[in-house]
C-alpha positions in Angstrom: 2.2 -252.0 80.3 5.0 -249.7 80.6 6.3 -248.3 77.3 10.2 -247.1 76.3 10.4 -243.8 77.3 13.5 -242.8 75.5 11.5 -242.5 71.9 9.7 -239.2 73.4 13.0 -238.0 73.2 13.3 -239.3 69.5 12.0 -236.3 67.4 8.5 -237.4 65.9 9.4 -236.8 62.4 12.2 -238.7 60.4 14.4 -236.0 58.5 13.4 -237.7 54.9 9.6 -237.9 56.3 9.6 -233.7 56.7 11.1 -233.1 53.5 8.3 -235.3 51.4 5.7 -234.0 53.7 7.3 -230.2 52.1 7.5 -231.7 48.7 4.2 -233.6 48.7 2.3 -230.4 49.7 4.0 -228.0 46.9 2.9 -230.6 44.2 -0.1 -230.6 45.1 -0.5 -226.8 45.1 2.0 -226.6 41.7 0.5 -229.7 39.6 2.0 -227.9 36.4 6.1 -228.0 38.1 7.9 -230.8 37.2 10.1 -231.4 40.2 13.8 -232.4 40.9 14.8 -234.5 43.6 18.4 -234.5 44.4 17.5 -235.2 48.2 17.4 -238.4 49.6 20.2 -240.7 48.4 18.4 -243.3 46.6 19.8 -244.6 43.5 18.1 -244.6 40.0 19.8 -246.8 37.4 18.3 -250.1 37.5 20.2 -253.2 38.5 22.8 -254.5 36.3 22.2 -257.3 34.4 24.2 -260.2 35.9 22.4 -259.4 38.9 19.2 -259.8 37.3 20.2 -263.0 35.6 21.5 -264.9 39.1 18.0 -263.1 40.5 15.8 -264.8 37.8 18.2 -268.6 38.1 17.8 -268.3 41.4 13.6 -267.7 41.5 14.0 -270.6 39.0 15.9 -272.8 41.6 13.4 -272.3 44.0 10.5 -273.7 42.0 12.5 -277.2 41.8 12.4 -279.8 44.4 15.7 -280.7 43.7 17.1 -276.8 44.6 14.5 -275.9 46.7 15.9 -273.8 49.9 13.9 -273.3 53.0 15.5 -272.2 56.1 19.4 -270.7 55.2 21.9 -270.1 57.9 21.3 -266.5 59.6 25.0 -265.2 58.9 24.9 -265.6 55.4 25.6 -268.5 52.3 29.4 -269.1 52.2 28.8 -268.5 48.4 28.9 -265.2 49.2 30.4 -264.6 52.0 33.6 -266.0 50.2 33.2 -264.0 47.7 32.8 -260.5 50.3 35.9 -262.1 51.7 37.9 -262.0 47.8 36.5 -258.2 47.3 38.5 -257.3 50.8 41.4 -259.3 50.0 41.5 -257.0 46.7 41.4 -254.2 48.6 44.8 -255.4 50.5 42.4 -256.8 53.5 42.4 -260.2 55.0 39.2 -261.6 56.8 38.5 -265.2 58.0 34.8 -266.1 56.4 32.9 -266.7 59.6 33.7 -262.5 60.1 31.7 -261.5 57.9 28.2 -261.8 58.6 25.3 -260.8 55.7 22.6 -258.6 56.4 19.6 -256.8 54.6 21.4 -253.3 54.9 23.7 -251.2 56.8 20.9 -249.0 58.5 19.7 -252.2 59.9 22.7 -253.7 62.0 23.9 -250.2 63.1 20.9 -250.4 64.9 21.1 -253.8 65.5 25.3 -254.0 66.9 23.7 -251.8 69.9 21.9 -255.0 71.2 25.8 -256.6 72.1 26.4 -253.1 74.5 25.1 -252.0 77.9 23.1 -248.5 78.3 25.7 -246.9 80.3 28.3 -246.7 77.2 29.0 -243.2 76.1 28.5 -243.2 72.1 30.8 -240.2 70.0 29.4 -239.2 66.7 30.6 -236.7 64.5 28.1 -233.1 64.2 26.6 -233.2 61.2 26.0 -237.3 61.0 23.6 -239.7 60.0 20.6 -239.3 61.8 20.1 -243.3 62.3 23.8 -243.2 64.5 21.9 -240.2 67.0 18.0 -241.9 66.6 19.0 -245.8 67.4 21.1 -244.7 70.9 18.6 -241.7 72.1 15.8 -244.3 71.5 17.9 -247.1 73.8 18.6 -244.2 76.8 22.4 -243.9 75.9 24.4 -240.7 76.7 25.6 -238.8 73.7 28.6 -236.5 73.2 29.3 -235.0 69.8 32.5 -234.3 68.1 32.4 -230.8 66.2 32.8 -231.8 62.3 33.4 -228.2 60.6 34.6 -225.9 57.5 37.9 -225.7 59.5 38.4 -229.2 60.2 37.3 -230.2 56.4 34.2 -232.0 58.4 37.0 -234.6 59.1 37.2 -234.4 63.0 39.8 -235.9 64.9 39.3 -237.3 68.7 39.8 -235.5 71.6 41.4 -236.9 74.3 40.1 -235.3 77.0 36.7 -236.6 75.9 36.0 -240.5 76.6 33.7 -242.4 75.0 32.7 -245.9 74.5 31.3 -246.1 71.4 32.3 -244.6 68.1 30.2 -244.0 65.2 32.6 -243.1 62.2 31.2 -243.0 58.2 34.0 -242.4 55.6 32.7 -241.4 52.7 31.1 -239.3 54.8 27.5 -239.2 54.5 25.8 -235.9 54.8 29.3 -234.6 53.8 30.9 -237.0 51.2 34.5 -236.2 53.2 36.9 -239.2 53.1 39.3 -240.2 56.2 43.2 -240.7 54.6 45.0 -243.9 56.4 46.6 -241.1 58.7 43.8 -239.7 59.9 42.0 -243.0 60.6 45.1 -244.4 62.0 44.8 -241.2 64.9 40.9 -242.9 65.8 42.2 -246.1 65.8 44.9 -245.5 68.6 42.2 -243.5 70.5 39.7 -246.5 70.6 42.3 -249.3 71.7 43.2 -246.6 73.8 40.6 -246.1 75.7 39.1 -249.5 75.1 36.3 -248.2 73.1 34.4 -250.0 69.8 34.6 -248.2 66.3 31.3 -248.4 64.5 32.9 -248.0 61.2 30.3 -246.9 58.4 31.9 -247.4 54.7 28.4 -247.9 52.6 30.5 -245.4 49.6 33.3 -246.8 49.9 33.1 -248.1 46.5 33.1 -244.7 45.1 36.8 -244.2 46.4 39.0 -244.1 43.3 42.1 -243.1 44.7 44.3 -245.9 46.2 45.8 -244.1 48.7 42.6 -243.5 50.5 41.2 -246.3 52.7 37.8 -248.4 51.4 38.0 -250.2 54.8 39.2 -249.5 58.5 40.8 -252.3 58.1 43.8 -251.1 56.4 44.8 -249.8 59.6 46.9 -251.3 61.7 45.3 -251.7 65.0 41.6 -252.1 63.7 40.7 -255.5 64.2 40.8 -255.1 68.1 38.3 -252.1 68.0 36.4 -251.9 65.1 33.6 -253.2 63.9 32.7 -252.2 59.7 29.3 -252.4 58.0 29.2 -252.3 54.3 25.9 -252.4 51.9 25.4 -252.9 48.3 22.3 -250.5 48.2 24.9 -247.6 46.3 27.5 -250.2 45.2 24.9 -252.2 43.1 21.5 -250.2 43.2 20.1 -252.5 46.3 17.6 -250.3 47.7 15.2 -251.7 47.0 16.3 -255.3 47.4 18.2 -255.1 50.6 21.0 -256.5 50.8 24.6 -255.6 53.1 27.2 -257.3 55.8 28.8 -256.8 59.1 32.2 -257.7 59.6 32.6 -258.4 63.2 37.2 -259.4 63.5 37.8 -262.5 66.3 40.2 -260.6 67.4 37.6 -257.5 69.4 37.1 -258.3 72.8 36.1 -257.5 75.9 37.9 -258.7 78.3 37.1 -262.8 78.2 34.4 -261.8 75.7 34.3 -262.4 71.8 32.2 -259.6 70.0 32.4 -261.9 67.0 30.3 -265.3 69.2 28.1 -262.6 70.6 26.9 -261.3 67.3 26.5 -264.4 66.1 24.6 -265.6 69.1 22.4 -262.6 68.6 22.2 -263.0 64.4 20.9 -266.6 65.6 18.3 -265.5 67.8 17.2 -262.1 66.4 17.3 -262.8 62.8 16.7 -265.6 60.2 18.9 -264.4 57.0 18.6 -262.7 53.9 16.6 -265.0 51.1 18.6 -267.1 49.0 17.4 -265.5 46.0 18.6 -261.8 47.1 22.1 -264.2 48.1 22.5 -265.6 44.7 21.6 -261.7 43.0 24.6 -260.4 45.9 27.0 -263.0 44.6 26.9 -261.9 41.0 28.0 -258.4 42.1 31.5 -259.6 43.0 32.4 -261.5 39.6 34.1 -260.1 37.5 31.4 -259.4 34.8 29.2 -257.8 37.7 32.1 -255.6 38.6 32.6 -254.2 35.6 28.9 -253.7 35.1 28.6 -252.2 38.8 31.5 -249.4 37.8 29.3 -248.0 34.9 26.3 -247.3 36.9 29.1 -245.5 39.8 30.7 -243.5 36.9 27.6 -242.2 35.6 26.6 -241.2 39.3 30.3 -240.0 39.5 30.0 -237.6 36.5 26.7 -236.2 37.8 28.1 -234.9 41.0 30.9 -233.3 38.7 28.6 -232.0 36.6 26.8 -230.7 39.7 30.1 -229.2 41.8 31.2 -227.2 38.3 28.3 -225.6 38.4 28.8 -224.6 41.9 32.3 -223.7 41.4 31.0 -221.4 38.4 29.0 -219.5 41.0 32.1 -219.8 44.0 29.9 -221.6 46.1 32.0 -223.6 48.8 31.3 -227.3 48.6 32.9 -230.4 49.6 32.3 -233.7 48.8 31.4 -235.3 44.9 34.7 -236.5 44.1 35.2 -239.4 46.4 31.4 -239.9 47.0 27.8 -239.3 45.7 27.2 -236.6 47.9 27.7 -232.5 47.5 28.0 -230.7 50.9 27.4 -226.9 49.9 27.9 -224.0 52.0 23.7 -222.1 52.2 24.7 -218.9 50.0 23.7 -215.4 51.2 23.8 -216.7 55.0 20.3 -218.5 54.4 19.9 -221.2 57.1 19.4 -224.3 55.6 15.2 -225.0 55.6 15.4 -221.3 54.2 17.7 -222.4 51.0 15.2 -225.3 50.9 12.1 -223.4 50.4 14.1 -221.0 48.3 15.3 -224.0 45.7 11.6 -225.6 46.0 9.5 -222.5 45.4 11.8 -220.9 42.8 13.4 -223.7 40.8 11.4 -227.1 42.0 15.0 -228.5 42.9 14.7 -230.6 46.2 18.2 -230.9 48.3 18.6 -231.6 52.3 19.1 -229.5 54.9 22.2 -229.6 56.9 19.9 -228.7 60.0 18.5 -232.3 59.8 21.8 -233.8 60.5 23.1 -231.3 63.1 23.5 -228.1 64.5 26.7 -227.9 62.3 24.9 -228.5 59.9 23.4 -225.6 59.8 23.7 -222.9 57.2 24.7 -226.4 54.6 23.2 -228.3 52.4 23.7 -232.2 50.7 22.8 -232.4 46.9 23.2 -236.1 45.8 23.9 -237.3 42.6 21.8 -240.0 42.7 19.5 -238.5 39.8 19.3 -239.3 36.1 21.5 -237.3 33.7 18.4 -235.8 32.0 17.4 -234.6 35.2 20.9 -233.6 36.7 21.1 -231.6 33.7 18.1 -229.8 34.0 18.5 -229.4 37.4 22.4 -227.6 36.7 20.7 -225.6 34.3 18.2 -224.0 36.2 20.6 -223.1 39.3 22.8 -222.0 36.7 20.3 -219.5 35.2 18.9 -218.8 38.2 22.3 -218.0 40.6 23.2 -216.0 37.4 
């Protein structure tokens, strides 16, 4: 038996695994602190209810002979597929239904797309980034370059083109940094990747948090992106589907490879690798593009939205430099007093029970930074503001 080297190169410890390790280990010793997490990105409002409501019809369904499903068709239920396609189409997007493909998340067919490339592409991903983008290729033997996202670029980085690559890992709203991409910008990393020939892995899992309509919710408002993109969506932060897992991959007929369709060889694969989200989860995904389940959806992302304000003007109070919050769920703070990240970690844990991310785990440049999320509850967002407010002061 010979094993896959490559994970020895994969560090041993998932970023979110260290940081509960930390937490677990302080409560134990502190049984009397109640804690705050404002660190991993999971949501906490439950699901609406027009979700619940198809959920519960759709159990139902499945206890009748008559509306019994057993095997579905691995891409996806054209119920909802049609419907993903009516949510781009608002959006000013056009997509034949067979391009979209549904998934059970995001994380899962970013790892997954790699399956469709050979080893010896050269994958670009922004520094800081997502640590699944840098795990999934070191763990398949890829080569890695990194594009320098910064304070001076507004963690927005552009391509360079004396730096080649063949594929591209992009995430707008940014996730650790909650930066958003305008068309411009976007419309400069399209060029480079038809270019070049190169494949866009285009990450827009907040895109729903967008509120202004000149900034894109999909890469495919640019002209150009069909032939070099590829765009994974997920309705864990759009709807609260963490915990019930469900996303798509839009894959456009029009990416090639030379006498290649990326859109038959992802469904090839889908077909082989992969036997479909359940109908129930289907029927609960469906509900979140009507119109009732839209309007439902957008209460649960204002309430988010208005604890990251509530979190960024208490930052601003104290003038510490952040980005992120308005456009996104995320805060990305500048480490005050030159503290490296894991140090301001310890220092928010030990002092006020607050638990944030390091910047380190995303990146050398993300060093000396730090993501809040405002994935929280209000009462604890609150309490949270209020003890880095007392304590800063």
């Amino acid at each position: 038996m010979n094993i896959n080297k490559n994970y020895q190169n994969v560090s041993e410890s998932y970023l979110f695994s260290t940081i509960a390790k930390k937490v677990n280990e302080f409560a134990a010793a502190n049984p009397d602190k109640k804690i705050i997490r404002l660190g991993i990105g999971d949501v906490t409002l439950p699901l609406c209810k027009v979700v619940v409501n198809a959920l519960k019809n759709a159990a139902e369904e499945m206890g009748v002979q008559e509306t019994f499903r057993g095997y579905g068709p691995e891409q996806g239920y054209d119920f909802l597929k049609t419907k993903i396609q009516s949510y781009y189409a608002s959006h000013g997007v056009e997509l034949d239904s067979d391009e979209i493909f549904i998934s059970d998340g995001a994380k899962s067919d970013l790892g997954n797309i790699l399956d469709l490339f050979a080893v010896d592409n050269t994958v670009m991903v922004p520094d800081p980034v997502y640590p699944v983008y840098v795990d999934t290729n070191t763990m398949a033997g890829r080569k890695i370059v990194y594009i320098d996202a910064n304070a001076e670029n507004n963690f927005l980085p552009l391509p360079d083109d004396s730096v080649k690559a063949d594929i591209i890992y992009l995430c707008s709203p940014n996730n650790p940094t909650g930066a958003v991409y305008n068309k411009e910008q976007l419309k400069v990393w399209v060029d480079y990747a038809n270019k070049n020939n190169a494949v866009i892995l285009f990450d827009s899992a907040y895109e729903c948090f967008i509120t202004d309509e000149n900034l894109p919710r999909s890469i495919y408002e640019i002209e150009g992106a069909k032939t070099c993109a590829i765009e994974f969506c997920s309705l864990s932060k759009m709807a609260g589907f963490t915990g019930t897992r469900c996303g798509y991959t839009v894959v456009p007929k029009a990416l090639v490879s030379g006498d290649v369709i990326l859109n038959k060889m992802w469904l090839r694969r889908q077909t082989t690798k992969f036997n479909g989200v359940p109908y129930i989860i289907q029927r609960g995904a469906e509900a979140v593009f009507t119109e009732e389940g839209q309007v439902e959806i957008q209460e649960n992302l204002n309430y988010y939205k208005e604890n990251a304000k509530i979190i960024s003007d208490t930052l601003k109070k104290h003038n510490i430099w952040h980005i992120g919050g308005k456009h996104s769920p995320y805060i990305w703070l500048k480490c005050p007093n030159n503290m490296t990240s894991w140090e301001f970690f310890d220092y928010l844990l030990n002092n006020v029970q607050i638990v944030g991310t390091p910047g380190a785990g995303f990146g050398k440049n993300g060093e000396g930074y730090f993501r809040l999320t405002s994935f929280g509850s209000r009462e604890n967002t609150l309490e949270a503001v209020k003890r880095l407010d007392d304590f800063l002061s």
